[in-house]
C-alpha positions in Angstrom: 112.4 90.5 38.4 109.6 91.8 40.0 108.4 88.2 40.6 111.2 86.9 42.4 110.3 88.4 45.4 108.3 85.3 47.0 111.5 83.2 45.6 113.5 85.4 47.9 111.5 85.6 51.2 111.6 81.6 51.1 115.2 81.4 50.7 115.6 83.0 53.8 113.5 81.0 56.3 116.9 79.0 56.0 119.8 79.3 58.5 121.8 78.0 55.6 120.3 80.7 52.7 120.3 83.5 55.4 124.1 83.1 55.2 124.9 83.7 51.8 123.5 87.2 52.1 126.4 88.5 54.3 129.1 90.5 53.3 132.0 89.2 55.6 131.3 85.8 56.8 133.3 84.8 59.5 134.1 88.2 60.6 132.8 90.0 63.4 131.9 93.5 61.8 129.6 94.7 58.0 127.4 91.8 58.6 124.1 92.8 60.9 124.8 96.4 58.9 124.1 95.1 55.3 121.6 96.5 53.1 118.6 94.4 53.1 119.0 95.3 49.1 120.4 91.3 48.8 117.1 89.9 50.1 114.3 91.9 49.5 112.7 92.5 46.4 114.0 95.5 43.5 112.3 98.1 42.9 110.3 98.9 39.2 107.8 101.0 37.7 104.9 99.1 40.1 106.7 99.5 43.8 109.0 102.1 44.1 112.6 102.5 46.0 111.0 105.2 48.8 108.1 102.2 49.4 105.3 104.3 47.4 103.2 102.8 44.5 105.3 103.1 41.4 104.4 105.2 38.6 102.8 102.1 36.7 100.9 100.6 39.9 98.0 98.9 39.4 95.8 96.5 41.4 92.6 94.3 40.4 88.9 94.7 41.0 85.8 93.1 41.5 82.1 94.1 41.9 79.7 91.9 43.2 75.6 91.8 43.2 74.8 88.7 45.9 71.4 87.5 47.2 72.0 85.0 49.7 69.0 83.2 51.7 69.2 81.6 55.0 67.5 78.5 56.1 67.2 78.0 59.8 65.5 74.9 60.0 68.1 73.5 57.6 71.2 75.6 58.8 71.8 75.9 55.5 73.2 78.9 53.1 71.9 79.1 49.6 73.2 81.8 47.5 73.8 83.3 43.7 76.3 86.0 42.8 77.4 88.0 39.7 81.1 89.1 39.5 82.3 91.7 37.5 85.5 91.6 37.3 88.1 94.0 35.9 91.7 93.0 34.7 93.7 96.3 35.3 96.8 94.4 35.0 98.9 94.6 31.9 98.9 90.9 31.5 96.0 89.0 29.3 94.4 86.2 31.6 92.5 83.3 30.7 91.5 81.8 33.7 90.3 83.5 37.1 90.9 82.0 40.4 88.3 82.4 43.3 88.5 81.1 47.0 86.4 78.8 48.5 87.5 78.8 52.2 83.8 77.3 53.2 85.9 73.8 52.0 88.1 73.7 54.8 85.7 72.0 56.7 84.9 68.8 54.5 86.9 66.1 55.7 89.5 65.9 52.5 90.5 69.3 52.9 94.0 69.6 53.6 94.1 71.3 56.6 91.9 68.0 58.5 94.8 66.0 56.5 97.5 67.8 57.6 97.3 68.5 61.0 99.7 66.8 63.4 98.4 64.3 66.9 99.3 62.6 69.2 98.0 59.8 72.1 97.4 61.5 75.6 96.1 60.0 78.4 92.9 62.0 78.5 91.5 63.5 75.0 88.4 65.5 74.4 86.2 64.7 72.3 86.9 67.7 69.8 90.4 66.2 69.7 89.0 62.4 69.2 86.9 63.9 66.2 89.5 65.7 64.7 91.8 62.6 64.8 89.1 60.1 63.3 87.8 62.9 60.7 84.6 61.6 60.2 83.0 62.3 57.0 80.7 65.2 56.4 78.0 66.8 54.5 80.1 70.3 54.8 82.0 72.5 52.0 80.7 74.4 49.1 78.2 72.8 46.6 79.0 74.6 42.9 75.7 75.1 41.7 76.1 76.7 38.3 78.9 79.0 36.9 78.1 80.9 33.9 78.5 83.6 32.2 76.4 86.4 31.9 73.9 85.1 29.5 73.5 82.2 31.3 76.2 79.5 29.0 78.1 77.2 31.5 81.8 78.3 32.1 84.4 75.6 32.8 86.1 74.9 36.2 88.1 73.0 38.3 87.9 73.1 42.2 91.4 72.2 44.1 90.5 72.0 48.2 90.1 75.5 48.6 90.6 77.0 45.7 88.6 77.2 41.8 89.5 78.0 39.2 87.1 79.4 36.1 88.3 79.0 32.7 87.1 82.2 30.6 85.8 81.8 26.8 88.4 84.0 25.3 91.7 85.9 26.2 90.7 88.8 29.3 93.0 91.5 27.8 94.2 94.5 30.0 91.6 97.2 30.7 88.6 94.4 29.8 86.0 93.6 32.7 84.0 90.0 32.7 81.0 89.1 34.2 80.1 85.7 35.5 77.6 84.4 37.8 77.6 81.7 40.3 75.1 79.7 42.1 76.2 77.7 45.2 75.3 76.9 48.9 76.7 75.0 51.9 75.4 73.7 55.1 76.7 75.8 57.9 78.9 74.8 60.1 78.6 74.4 64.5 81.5 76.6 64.8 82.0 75.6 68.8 82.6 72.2 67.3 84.0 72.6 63.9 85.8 75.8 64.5 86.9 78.4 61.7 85.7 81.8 61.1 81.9 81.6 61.1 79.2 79.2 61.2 76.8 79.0 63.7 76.3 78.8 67.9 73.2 76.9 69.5 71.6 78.2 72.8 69.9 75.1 74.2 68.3 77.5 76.6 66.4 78.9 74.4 66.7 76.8 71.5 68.5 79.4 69.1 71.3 80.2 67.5 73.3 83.2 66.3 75.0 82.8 62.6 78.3 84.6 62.0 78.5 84.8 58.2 81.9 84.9 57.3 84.1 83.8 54.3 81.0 82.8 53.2 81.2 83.5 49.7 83.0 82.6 46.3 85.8 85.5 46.1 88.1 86.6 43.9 91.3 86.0 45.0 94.0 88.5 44.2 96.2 88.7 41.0 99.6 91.4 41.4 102.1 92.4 40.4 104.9 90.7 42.5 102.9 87.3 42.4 100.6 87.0 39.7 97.8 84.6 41.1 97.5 84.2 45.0 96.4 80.9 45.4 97.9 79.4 48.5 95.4 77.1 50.2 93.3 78.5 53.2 94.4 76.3 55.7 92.6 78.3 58.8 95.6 80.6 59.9 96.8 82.6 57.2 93.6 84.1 56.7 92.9 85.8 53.1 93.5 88.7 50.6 91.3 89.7 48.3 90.2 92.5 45.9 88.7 95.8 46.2 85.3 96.4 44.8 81.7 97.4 45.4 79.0 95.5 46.6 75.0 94.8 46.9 73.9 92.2 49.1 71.1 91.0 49.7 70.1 88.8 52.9 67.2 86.8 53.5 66.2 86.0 56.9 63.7 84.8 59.2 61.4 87.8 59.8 62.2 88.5 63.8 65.9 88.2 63.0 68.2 90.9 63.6 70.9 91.4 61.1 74.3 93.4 61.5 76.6 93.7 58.0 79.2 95.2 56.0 78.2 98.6 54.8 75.5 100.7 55.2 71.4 99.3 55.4 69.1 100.8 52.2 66.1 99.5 53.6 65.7 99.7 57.5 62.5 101.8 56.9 61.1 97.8 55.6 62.9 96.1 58.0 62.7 97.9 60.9 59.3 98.3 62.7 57.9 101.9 63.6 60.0 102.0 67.6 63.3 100.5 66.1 63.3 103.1 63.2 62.8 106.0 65.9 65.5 104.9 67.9 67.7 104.6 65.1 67.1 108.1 63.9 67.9 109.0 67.7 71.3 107.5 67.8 72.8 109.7 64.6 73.3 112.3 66.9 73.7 110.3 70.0 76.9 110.9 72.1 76.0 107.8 74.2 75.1 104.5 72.6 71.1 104.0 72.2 69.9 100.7 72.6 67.7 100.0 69.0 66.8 96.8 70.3 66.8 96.1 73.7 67.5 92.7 75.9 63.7 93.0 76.9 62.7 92.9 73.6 65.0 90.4 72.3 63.7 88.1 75.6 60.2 88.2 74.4 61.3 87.5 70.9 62.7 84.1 71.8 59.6 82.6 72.7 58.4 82.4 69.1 59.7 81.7 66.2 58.5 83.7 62.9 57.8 81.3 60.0 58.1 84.7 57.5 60.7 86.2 55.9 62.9 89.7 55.4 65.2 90.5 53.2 67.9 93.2 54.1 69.2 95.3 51.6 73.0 96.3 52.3 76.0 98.3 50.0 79.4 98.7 50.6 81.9 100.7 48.6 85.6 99.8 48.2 85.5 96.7 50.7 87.7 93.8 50.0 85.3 91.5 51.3 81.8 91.3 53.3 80.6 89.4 56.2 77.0 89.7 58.3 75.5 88.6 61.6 72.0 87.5 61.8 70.1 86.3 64.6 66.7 86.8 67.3 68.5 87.0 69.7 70.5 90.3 69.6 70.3 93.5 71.3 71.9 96.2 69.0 73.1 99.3 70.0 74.8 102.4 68.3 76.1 105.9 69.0 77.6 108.7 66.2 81.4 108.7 66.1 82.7 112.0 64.6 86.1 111.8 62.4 87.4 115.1 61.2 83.3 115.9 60.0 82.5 112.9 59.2 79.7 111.4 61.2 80.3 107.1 61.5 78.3 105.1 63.3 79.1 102.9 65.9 77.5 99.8 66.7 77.2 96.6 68.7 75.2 93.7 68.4 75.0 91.0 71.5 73.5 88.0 73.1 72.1 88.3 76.6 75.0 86.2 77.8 77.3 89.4 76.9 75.1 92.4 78.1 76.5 93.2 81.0 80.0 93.9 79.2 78.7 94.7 75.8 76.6 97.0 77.0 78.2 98.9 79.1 81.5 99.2 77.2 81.5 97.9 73.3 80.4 100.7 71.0 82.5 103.0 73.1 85.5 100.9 72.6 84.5 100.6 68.7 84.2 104.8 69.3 87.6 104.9 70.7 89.3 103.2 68.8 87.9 104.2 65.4 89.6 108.5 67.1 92.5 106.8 68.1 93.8 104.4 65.1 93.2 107.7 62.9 95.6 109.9 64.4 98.2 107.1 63.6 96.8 106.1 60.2 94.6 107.7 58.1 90.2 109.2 58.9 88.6 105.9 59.3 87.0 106.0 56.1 83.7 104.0 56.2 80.3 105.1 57.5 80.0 102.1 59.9 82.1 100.1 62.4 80.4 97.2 63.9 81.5 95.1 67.2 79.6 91.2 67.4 79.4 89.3 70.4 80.4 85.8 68.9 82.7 83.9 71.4 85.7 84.7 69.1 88.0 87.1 67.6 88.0 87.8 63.8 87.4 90.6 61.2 86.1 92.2 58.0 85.4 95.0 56.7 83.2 97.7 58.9 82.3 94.6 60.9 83.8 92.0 63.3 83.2 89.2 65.9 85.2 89.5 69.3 84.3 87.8 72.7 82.9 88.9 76.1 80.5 87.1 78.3 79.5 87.4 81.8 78.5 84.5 84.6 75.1 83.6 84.3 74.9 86.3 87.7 75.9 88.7 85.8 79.3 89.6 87.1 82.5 89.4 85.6 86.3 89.3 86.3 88.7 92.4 85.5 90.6 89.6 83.0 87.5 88.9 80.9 87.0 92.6 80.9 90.4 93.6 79.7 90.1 90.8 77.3 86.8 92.0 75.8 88.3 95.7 75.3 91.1 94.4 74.1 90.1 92.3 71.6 87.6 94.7 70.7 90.6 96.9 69.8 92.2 95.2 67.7 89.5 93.6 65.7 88.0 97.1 65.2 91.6 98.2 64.2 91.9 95.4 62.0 89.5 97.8 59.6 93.0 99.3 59.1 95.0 96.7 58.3 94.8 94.4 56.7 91.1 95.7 55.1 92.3 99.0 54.2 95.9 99.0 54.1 95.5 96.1 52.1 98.4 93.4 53.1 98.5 89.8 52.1 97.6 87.6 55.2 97.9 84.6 53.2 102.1 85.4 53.0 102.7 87.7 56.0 100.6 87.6 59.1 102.5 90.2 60.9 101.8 92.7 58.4 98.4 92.6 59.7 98.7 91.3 63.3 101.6 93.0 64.1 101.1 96.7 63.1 97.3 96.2 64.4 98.7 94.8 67.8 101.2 97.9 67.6 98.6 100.1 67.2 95.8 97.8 69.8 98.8 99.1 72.7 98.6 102.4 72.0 94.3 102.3 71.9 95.1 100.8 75.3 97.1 103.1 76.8 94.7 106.5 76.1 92.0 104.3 77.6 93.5 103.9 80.4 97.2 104.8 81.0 97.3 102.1 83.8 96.0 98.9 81.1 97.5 95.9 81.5 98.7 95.4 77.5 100.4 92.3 77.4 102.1 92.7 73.9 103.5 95.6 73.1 105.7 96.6 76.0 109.6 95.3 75.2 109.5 93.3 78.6 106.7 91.2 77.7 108.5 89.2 74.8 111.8 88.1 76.4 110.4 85.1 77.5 109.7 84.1 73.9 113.1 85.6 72.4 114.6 83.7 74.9 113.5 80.3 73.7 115.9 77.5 71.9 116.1 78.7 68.1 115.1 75.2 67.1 111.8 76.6 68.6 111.7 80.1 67.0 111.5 81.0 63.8 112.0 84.4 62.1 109.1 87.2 61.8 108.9 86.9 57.9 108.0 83.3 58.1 105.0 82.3 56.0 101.6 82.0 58.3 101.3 78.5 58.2 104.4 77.6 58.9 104.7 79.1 62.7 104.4 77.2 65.3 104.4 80.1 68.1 101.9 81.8 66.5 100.8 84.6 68.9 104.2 85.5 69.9 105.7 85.5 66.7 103.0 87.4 64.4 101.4 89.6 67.0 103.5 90.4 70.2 106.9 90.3 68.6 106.4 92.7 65.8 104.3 94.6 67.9 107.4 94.9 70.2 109.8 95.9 67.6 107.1 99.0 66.6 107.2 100.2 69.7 110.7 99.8 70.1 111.4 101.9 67.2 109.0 104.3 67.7 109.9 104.3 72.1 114.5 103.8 71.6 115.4 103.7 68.0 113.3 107.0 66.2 111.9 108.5 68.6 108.3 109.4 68.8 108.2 112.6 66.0 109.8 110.6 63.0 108.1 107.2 63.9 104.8 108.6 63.6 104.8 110.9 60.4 106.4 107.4 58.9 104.0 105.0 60.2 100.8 107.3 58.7 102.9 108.1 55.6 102.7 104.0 55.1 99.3 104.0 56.0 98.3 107.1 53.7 100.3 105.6 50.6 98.9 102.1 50.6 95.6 102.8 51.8 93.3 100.7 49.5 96.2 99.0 47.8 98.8 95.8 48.3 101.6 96.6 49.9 104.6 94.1 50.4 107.1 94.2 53.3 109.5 95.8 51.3 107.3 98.6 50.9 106.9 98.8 54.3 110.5 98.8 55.4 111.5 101.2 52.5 108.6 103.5 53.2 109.6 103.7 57.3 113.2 104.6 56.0 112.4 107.3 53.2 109.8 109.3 55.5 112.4 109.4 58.3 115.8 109.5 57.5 116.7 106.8 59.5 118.6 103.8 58.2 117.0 101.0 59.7 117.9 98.0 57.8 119.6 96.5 60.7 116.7 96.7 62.8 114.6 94.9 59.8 117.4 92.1 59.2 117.5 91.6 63.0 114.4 91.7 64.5 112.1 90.2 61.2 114.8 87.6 59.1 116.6 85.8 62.2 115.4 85.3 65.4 118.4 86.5 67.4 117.4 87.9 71.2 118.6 91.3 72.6 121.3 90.2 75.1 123.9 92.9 76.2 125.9 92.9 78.7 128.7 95.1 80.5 131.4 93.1 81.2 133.8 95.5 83.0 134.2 99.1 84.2 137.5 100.8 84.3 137.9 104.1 86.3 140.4 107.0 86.3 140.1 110.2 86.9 142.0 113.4 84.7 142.7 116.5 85.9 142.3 119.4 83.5 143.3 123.6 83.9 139.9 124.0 83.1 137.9 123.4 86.1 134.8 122.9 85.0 135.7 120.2 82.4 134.9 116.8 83.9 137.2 114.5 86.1 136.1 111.3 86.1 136.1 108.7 83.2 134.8 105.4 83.1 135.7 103.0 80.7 132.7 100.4 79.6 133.1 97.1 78.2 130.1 95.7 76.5 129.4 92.2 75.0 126.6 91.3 72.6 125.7 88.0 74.0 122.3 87.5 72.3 123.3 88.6 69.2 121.0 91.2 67.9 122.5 94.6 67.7 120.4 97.4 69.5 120.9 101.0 71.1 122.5 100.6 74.4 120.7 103.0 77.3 122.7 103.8 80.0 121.8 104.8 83.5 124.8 106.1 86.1 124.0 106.6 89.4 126.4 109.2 91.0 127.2 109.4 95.1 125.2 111.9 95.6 122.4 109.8 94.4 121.3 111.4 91.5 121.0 109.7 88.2 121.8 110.2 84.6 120.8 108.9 81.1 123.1 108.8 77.9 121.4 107.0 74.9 123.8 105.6 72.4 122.4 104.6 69.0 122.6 101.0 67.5 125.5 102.3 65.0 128.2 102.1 67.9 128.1 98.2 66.9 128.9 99.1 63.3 132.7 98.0 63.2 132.5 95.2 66.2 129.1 93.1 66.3 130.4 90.8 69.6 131.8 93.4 72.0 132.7 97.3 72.1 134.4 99.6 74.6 133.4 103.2 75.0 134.6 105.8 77.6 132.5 108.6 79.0 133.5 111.7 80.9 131.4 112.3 84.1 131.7 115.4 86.4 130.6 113.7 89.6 131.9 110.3 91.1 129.6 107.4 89.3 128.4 104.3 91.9 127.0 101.7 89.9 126.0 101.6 85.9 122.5 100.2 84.2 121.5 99.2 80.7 118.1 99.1 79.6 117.1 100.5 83.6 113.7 101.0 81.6 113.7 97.4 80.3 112.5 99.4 76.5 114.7 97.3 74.2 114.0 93.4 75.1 116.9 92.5 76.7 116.4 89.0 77.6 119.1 88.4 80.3 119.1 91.6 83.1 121.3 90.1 85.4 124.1 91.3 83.1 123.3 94.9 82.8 124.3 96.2 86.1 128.1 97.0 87.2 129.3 96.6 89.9 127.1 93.0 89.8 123.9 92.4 92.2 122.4 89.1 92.9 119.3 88.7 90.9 116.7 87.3 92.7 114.8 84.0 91.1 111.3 84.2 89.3 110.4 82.0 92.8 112.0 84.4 95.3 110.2 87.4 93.4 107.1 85.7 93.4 107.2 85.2 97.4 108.0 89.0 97.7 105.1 89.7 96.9 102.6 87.7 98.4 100.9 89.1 101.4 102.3 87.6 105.0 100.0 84.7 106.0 
C-alpha cells in the first residue's frame, strides 16, 4: 500500500482524477473541506499518521573513499571510488542503481532531445547550438566496476542512470563494496550550463572549476518507492543517501580548494602565513581574509606545474561537491550555534570582491543563527558561500552569484540579489541536505520551505528588504494567470513550466500565510521545527509534512493543503453587499448597529476572510474570521456583525496577507481602482 503513493500524486495532476476525490460533486458545500485521506498516501509501520518516522523506519546508506585528480591542461576529471553500501531495508536487492548526472551533457541525453524550440527572428548562438546539438566528447567514461577484490561487476548505463548487477542476493542488514573507476571532460558551464563545470577568464587566462554532481552516486532506495531512478533532466535536481566520506582532491599546487566537510591536512597544504591566518579566524568575530586578492593577483602570473592533494571528510552528508581554483581569495570567521563553534567561509574571484568581501561570510553567519531558530542547530562544522555566477547547493558548500563593474561599484539590485541568493543557498543545508526531501519528485519541498525560510533571513537583516517571494501580494500576479497556464504545487519538477513561481514563491506564500492568517505565529513555528527535528537526516514525503504541520498544532488544515498545493485555484473574495439596521436594546451598552455582509468566493479557493471597518469617527477595527465560515457554502456566505459605533466603509484583506488576486472587490461602499498605468504615473516625480 505503502507504494501507491507515487500512483496517487500522478492521478491528481489531472482536472479529470482531481474530481473523483470529492465527496459531493456538483454541490456547493463538503468538497474543499475533505480529508486529504482520499489522495495522499496511508500510513504503516515506516511513516506514521502524526507525520513522524514509523516504528519500522528505515533508510539506506552509503560510505564512500574517493580520490579524484584534476587535469587543467586537459579540463579533464579522472577519478576512482569505493562504495560501501548498506541495505537496511527489509527487502533483498540484486542490483544497485547509481546516478550519473555528468551525462546530461552528451548530446543523446534526453534532456538535449527533449527540449522544445522554436524559429525567432534573432537567436543566440547558445540557442543555435542547442537546436543543432552538435556532437560531443562530454558525459561519464565507466572505467572499471568491480568488486572489492578487483572481479568486474556487470552493468548497464540508461542516459543518466546505471545500474550494477551484484554477484549474489544483498539480503537485509548486508553491506557491499564496489569500486569504480571513471572520468569526464569538464564541461564550459557558461556555454553548456548545468550545475558545475568550469568558467574561463581570458584576462588572465584561468579558470575556476565548480565540482558538482561530479561523481557516481547512489541513488536512493525507500520505502514508498523502492528505486528512485527518474532521469536527471537539469531541474529536478537529486536525492541521495546519507553516508560518510573521504575525499581526496588533486590539484595544481597554487590552487585554492573549498569542499564539503572539514580539511585534515591544511598544515601540508597551506603555507606557513595561510595556516596563521587560519588559526586566527577560529575565534574571529569578523571574517579574516586567509588568502587575500593581492596574493591571489600575483598568483595569476604563473602557473605551478606541481601538484597538492587535499585531504577532506564529511560525516552524514548526502552528497559532496568542491571548488578549486588560483584565483580565489578565501575568507572565514567562527559562527557560534548553541556552543558549537562553525566556520564560516567564502571563496571569490576578484570580479566579486567588492560584494563578497564585504558581505558573504556574514550572510552565511546570519543565516546559519537564523534558519536554526526555525529548524534545528545547524549541525555541520562548516558552511561555505562560492562566487560562481550561479545559484546551486550541497552539503556545507554552495555556489551563488555576485559580481561588481569592472570599477568596482555595484547596483542595490545586484546587492540584494547576492544576499539573497546567498540565503537561500546557505539554507538549502537545511532542506533538502538535511531534512532530506526528494527533489527529483517534489521541488517545493525544498524550494519552497527554503524560500519560506530565505524571507524570514531577510527580514532580521534588514526589516526594510525588498523580498520578492514570500509576501502574499507578490504572487497574485501568477495565481491570477489562465489555468491552462498554471499547474498545481504537487506537480512533478520537470513537468512545470512556471518554474520559479510555482516551486519557490508560491509555496513560500502559502508558509507564510499560514504562519502570518491561518495559525498564527506560536503554533506555526513549534510545527515547522517539530518537521524539521523529526526528519532531520531522513526522507520525508509530503504527507509527512502535511500530517506533521497538523499533529504539532491542532489545526486542521487539510483544506489549505488541497487548495493551495493540488489545484491551482486563486484567492478571490469579494463583498458583494452590505445591509444596515440598527436595534435598540434595554441594555445600553450592548451594541446598536448591525451590518449584514454578503461575500462571494470568486476565485475559488477558500481562505480566512480579514475584515477592516472604519467607523465615523475615524477609527478602525479588525475582526478575523477563520477559513471554516466557508464550511457549509463554498461560493458565497452572509454573516452579520454587531458594532457599537456607526461603520463608513468595510475592507477585506486591508493588509493584502492572504493573496487575494482581485482588490477592487474587497471594499464596500465601492471605490474606483486606479490602473497599474495611472499608479505608475502617481508616482513619478513632476518633470
Amino acid at each position: 500500500m505503502n507504494k501507491s503513493f507515487l500512483f496517487f500524486i500522478a492521478l491528481i495532476f489531472s482536472a479529470n482524477a482531481f474530481s473523483q476525490h470529492i465527496n459531493n460533486p456538483g454541490s456547493n458545500h463538503g468538497n474543499k473541506f475533505e480529508q486529504l485521506g482520499t489522495i495522499i498516501s496511508d500510513p504503516n509501520m515506516y511513516r506514521s499518521a502524526s507525520g513522524a518516522p514509523g516504528p519500522a523506519y528505515w533508510q539506506q546508506r552509503a560510505d564512500y573513499e574517493i580520490d579524484a585528480e584534476l587535469d587543467e591542461k586537459n579540463l579533464q576529471l579522472n577519478g576512482s571510488e569505493t562504495i560501501t553500501y548498506y541495505n537496511n531495508s527489509p527487502d533483498p536487492l540484486s542490483y544497485l542503481w547509481v546516478q550519473l548526472d555528468e551525462n546530461q551533457h552528451k548530446a543523446s541525453s534526453d534532456n538535449k532531445l527533449t527540449e522544445r524550440s522554436k524559429l525567432n527572428e534573432q537567436m543566440s548562438e547558445k540557442t543555435l547550438s542547442d537546436i543543432i546539438n552538435p556532437e560531443n566528447k562530454l558525459g561519464v567514461q565507466i572505467l572499471k566496476v568491480t568488486d572489492e577484490k578487483g572481479t568486474a561487476l556487470p552493468y548497464i548505463i540508461n542516459n543518466t542512470m546505471m545500474r550494477i548487477d551484484l554477484p549474489f542476493v544483498l539480503q537485509p542488514k548486508q553491506k557491499y563494496k564496489l569500486k569504480i573507476t571513471w572520468n569526464y571532460n569538464i564541461a564550459n558551464r557558461m556555454v553548456e550550463g548545468g550545475r558545475g563545470g568550469y568558467e574561463y577568464f581570458a584576462a588572465d587566462d584561468n579558470y575556476i572549476f565548480t565540482m558538482t554532481q561530479w561523481f557516481p552516486r547512489m541513488a536512493v532506495y525507500s520505502d514508498f518507492q523502492g528505486w528512485q531512478n527518474k532521469q536527471f533532466e537539469g531541474r529536478g535536481e537529486f536525492a541521495l543517501a546519507f553516508g560518510n566520506y573521504k575525499v581526496n582532491m588533486t590539484v595544481p599546487a597554487d590552487h585554492i580548494l573549498g569542499a564539503t566537510g572539514e580539511c585534515q591536512n591544511y598544515n601540508q597544504v597551506l603555507n606557513a602565513e595561510h595556516l596563521k591566518r587560519w588559526n586566527a579566524a577560529q575565534t574571529a568575530k569578523e571574517p579574516i581574509e586567509i588568502v587575500n586578492l593581492s596574493e591571489i593577483k600575483s598568483a595569476l602570473t604563473t602557473k605551478s606545474s606541481a601538484k597538492k592533494t587535499w585531504i577532506y571528510t564529511a560525516e552524514n552528508v548526502r552528497d559532496f561537491a568542491w571548488v578549486s581554483s588560483r584565483r580565489l581569495v578565501w575568507d572565514a570567521m567562527a559562527t557560534h550555534i548553541n556552543g558549537k563553534k562553525i566556520m564560516s567561509m567564502s571563496y571569490y574571484g576578484p570580479e566579486a570582491y567588492p560584494l563578497y568581501n564585504k558581505y558573504s561570510t556574514k550572510v552565511v553567519d546570519h543565516t546559519l543563527r537564523e534558519y536554526s531558530k526555525h529548524t534545528i542547530p545547524y549541525p555541520y562544522p562548516v558552511a561555505i558561500s562560492v562566487e560562481a555566477a550561479n545559484g546551486m547547493e550541497y552539503p556545507m558548500i554552495c555556489f551563488n552569484y555576485g559580481r561588481a563593474e569592472k570599477d568596482g561599484t555595484y547596483s542595490d539590485a545586484i546587492k540584494y540579489g547576492m544576499i539573497s541568493v546567498i540565503i537561500h543557498e546557505v539554507g538549502h543545508n537545511f532542506f533538502p541536505m538535511i531534512v532530506n526531501s526528494d527533489e527529483r519528485q517534489w521541488s517545493w519541498m525544498d524550494e519552497g520551505l527554503n524560500t519560506f525560510c530565505q524571507y524570514l533571513a531577510e527580514k532580521t537583516w534588514d526589516p526594510n528588504y525588498p523580498s520578492q517571494r514570500g509576501p502574499a501580494h507578490k504572487i497574485t500576479d501568477y495565481m491570477k494567470m489562465p489555468k491552462d497556464q498554471l499547474e498545481p504545487i504537487m506537480t512533478n519538477s520537470e513537468n512545470i513550466i512556471n518554474f520559479g513561481p510555482n516551486a519557490y514563491a508560491k509555496p513560500a506564500t502559502a508558509l507564510n500565510i499560514l504562519r502570518e492568517t491561518v495559525m498564527g505565529k506560536e503554533l506555526f513555528d513549534y510545527a515547522f521545527k517539530e518537521y524539521a527535528k523529526r526528519w532531520a537526516f531522513k526522507h520525508p514525503t509530503p504527507a509527512d509534512f502535511f500530517r506533521t504541520m497538523e499533529d504539532a498544532s491542532a489545526v486542521d488544515l487539510d483544506w489549505f493543503w488541497r487548495g493551495w498545493f493540488f489545484t491551482t485555484d486563486p484567492v478571490d473574495i469579494a463583498i458583494n453587499n452590505v445591509r444596515y439596521t440598527q436595534i435598540k436594546s434595554a441594555d445600553s451598552k450592548a451594541p446598536g448597529n448591525f451590518y449584514e455582509l454578503d461575500f462571494s468566493n470568486v476565485g475559488g479557493l477558500v481562505m480566512p476572510i480579514v475584515i477592516e471597518w472604519t467607523f465615523a469617527d475615524g477609527s478602525k477595527e479588525v475582526d478575523r474570521i477563520p477559513a471554516y465560515i466557508w464550511r457549509k457554502d463554498e461560493n458565497k456566505l452572509t454573516k452579520v456583525f454587531a458594532k457599537a459605533k456607526e461603520v463608513t466603509s468595510v475592507q477585506i484583506d486591508p493588509y493584502r496577507e492572504t493573496a487575494d488576486i482581485d482588490e477592487s472587490n474587497n471594499i464596500w461602499p465601492r471605490k474606483n481602482q486606479p490602473s497599474r498605468f495611472e499608479l505608475f504615473k502617481q508616482q513619478q516625480l513632476p518633470r
